[in-house]
N, C-alpha and C positions, 0 to 999 in steps of 0.2 A: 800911392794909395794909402790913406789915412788908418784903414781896416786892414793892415795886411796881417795876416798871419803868417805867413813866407813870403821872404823877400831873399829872390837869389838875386848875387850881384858878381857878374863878370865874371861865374866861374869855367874854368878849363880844366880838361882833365887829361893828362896824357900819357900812353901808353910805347914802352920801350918793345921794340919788335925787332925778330932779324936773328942771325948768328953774329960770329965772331968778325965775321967779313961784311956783314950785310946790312947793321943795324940801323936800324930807322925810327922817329917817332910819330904812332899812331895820336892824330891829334879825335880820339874820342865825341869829346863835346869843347866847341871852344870860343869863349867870350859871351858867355851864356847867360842874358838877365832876363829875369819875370819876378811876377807876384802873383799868391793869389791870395782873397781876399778872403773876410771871417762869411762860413757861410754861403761858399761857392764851389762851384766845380767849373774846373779849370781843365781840358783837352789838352795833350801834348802830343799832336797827330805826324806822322812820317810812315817812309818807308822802312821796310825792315835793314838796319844798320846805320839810322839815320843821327842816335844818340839818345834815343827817349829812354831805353832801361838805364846806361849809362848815367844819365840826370838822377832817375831813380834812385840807384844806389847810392850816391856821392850824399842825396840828402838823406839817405837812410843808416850812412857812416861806414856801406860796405866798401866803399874805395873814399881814400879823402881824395878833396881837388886839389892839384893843380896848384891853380892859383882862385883868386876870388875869394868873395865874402861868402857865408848863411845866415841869416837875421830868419828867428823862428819865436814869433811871439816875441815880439823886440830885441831877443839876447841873441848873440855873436852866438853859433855854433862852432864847435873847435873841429881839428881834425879827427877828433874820437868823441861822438853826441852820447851826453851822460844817459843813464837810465830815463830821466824822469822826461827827454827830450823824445827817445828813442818811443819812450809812453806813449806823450803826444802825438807822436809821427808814425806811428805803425804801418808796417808792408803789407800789402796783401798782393799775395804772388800769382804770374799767369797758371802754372802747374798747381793746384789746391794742396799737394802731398807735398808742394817745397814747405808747406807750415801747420800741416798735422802727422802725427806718427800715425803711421795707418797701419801699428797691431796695438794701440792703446785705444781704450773709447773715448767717443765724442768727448765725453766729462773732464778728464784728464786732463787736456790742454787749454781748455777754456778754465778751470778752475787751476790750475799752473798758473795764470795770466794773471788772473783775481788775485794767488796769494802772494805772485812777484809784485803785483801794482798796486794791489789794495789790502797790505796785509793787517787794517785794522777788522777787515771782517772776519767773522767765528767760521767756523767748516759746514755748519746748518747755511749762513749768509751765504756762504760762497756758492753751495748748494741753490740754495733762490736766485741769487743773482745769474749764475749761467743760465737757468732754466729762463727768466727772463729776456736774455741777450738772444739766445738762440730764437723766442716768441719775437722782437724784436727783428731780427730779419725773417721774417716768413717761415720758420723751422719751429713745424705743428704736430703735435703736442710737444712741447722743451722738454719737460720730465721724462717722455720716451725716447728724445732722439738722443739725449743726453748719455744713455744707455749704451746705447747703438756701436757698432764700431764703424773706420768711416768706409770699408768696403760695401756699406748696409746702404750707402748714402747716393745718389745720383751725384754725374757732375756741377748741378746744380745748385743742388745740396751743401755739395762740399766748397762751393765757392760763398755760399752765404754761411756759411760755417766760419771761411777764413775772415767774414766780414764780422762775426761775432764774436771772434777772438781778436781782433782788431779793437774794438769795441771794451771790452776789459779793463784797458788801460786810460778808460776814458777821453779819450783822442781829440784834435782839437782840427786834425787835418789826417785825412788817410792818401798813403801813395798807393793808387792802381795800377800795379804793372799787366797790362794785356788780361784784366779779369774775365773777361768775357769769350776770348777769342779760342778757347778749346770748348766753346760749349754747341751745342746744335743751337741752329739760327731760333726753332720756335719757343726755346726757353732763353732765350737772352734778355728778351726785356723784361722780364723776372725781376734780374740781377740788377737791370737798369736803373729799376724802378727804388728795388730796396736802395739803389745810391742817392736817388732822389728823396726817398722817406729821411732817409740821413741827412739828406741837407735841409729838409723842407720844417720835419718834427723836431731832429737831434742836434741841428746847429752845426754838423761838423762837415769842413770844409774835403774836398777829395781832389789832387792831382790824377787827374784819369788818362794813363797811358794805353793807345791804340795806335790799331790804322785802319783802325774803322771810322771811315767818315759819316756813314746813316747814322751808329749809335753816339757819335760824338756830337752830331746836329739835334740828336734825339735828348741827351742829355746835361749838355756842358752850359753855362754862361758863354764862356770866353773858350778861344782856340787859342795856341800858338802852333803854329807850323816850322814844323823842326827839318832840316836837310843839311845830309853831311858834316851832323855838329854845330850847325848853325841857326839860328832864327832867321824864317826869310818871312814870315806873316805872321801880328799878330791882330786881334782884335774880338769884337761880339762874334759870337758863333752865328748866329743867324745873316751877319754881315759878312763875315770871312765865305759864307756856303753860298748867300743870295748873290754878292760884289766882291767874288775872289780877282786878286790884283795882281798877284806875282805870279808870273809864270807857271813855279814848279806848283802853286798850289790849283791852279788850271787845271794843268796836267794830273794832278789826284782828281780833282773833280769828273774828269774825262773817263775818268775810270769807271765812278758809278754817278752816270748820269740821271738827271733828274728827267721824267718819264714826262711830265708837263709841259716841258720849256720844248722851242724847236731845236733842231740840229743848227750846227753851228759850223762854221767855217773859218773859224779862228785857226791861224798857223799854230799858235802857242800851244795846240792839243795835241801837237805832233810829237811822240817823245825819239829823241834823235841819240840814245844812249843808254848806259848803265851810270848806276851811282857810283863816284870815285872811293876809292881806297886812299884816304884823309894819310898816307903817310906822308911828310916832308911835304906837307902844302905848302905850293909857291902861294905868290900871292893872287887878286884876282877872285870873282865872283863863282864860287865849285859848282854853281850850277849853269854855267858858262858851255861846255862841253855838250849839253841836253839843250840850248836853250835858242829856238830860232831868233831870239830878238836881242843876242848878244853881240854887242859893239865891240871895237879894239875898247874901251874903256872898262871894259866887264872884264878883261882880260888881266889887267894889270894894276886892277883896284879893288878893294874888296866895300861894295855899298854897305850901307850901313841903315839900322832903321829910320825913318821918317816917317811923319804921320801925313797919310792923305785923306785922312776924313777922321772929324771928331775922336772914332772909339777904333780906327784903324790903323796900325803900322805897318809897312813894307818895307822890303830892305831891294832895293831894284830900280836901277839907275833909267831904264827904257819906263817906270813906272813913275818915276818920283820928279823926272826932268833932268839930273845932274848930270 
């Protein structure tokens, strides 16, 4: 991708588990590449412990990888992302209170952001420009919310709040971890939407971490579908949700089916398991265990991606012919 803003390449993250007798390695996220590009939003859909906050962090500097590259706006990110990287990349977190003090007011940590990021403006400037950021994501009137403290604030509130102190640092890509998923279903696409005003007005691109597949079909360009640390789909989002290919992403879709289409009779909707516990993975395809269309060669090979149509990748040996 000639526009990438983030370019992960082959990273792995791995976590040491167990006691003195027992120990094992937790393989996190592993062999992990994508991009996304300037001015997109990009889905990183799975189950819960499938490795999407894990990805999160790793490009946010809370755990270094592994192994692997980070290419972020062309430059090699290290195992420790300087300020000015950490700027461009800001978190915005599933709990809104993991990134505001909730006995300080609104102001306080939005104008914090401005004088760590932009300490060429005066204290009147810093003053304007929150009031603008908060106007900015849907936070009306900025001069009173600004006031406010954040227990004053809906959870809705508080999550466009974290998107405004994201915001601060001028950002070139924000990571979404689960922003949406503590909120009530009838203010979501709110929050949705302000991610879209950001990509559509502000140019800045968003990793958006769920496992909501409605809001990530509602939102995202591109999907990748993450399981057990692995990419087994990626491609256009409206292709991944219209011509999903790999089994486990069937299997999500079966979840929350589409009210238009008929019933289906597909074995692959069948789920035949729980998700593995990534310790001391042998080798072989992890969703092998769940998966009725698994061969002895699923077993003892691990697929790799392949593209079956223009803007689609799968990684799926009964999918791909190998």
């Amino acid at each position: 991708m000639s526009n990438a803003v983030l370019s992960v390449e082959s990273i792995t993250r791995l976590f040491r588990v167990g006691g003195l007798r027992t120990r094992g390695t937790l393989h996190a996220i592993d062999d992990v590449t994508f991009e996304v590009g300037a001015s997109e939003i990009v889905a990183l859909v799975g189950e819960s412990g499938s490795g999407k906050s894990t990805i999160a962090r790793v490009l946010a500097g809370l755990y270094p990888p592994s192994e692997g590259r980070i290419l972020f706006e062309g430059q090699s990110v290290g195992r420790r992302p300087s300020r000015r990287v950490r700027g461009r990349m800001p978190m915005v977190f599933q709990d809104p209170f993991g990134s505001i003090n909730p006995v300080l007011r609104v102001g306080h940590g939005i104008e914090r952001a401005l004088k760590l990021h932009r300490p060429e403006l005066s204290g009147e400037q810093r003053h304007d420009a929150a009031v603008s950021l908060l106007e900015r994501v849907g936070l009306l009137p900025g001069a009173e919310v600004l006031r406010r403290f954040p227990h004053e604030l809906s959870g809705g509130q508080r999550q466009r709040l974290g998107f405004a102190q994201a915001l601060a640092s001028r950002p070139s890509l924000i990571l979404a971890d689960e922003p949406v998923s503590m909120l009530d279903v009838s203010i979501r696409i709110g929050l949705l939407n302000v991610m879209r005003d950001l990509r559509d007005r502000e140019g800045v691109s968003i990793l958006y971490i769920t496992h909501d597949l409605a809001s990530a079909r509602y939102v995202a360009d591109r999907m990748i579908v993450l399981y057990a640390g692995r990419i087994v789909e990626t491609g256009r989002t409206e292709d991944v949700i219209s011509h999903p290919q790999h089994p486990y992403t069937r299997l999500l879709m079966s979840t929350a089916p589409d009210p238009r289409l008929p019933l289906s009779d597909d074995a692959s909707l069948t789920d035949l398991g729980e998700p593995p516990k990534v310790i001391n993975p042998g080798p072989g395809c992890r969703f092998a265990p769940r998966c009725p269309l698994a061969t002895d060669a699923c077993r003892v090979a691990t697929p790799r991606l392949r593209a079956v149509s223009t803007d689609q990748d799968v990684a799926c040996f009964a999918v791909t012919g190998e």
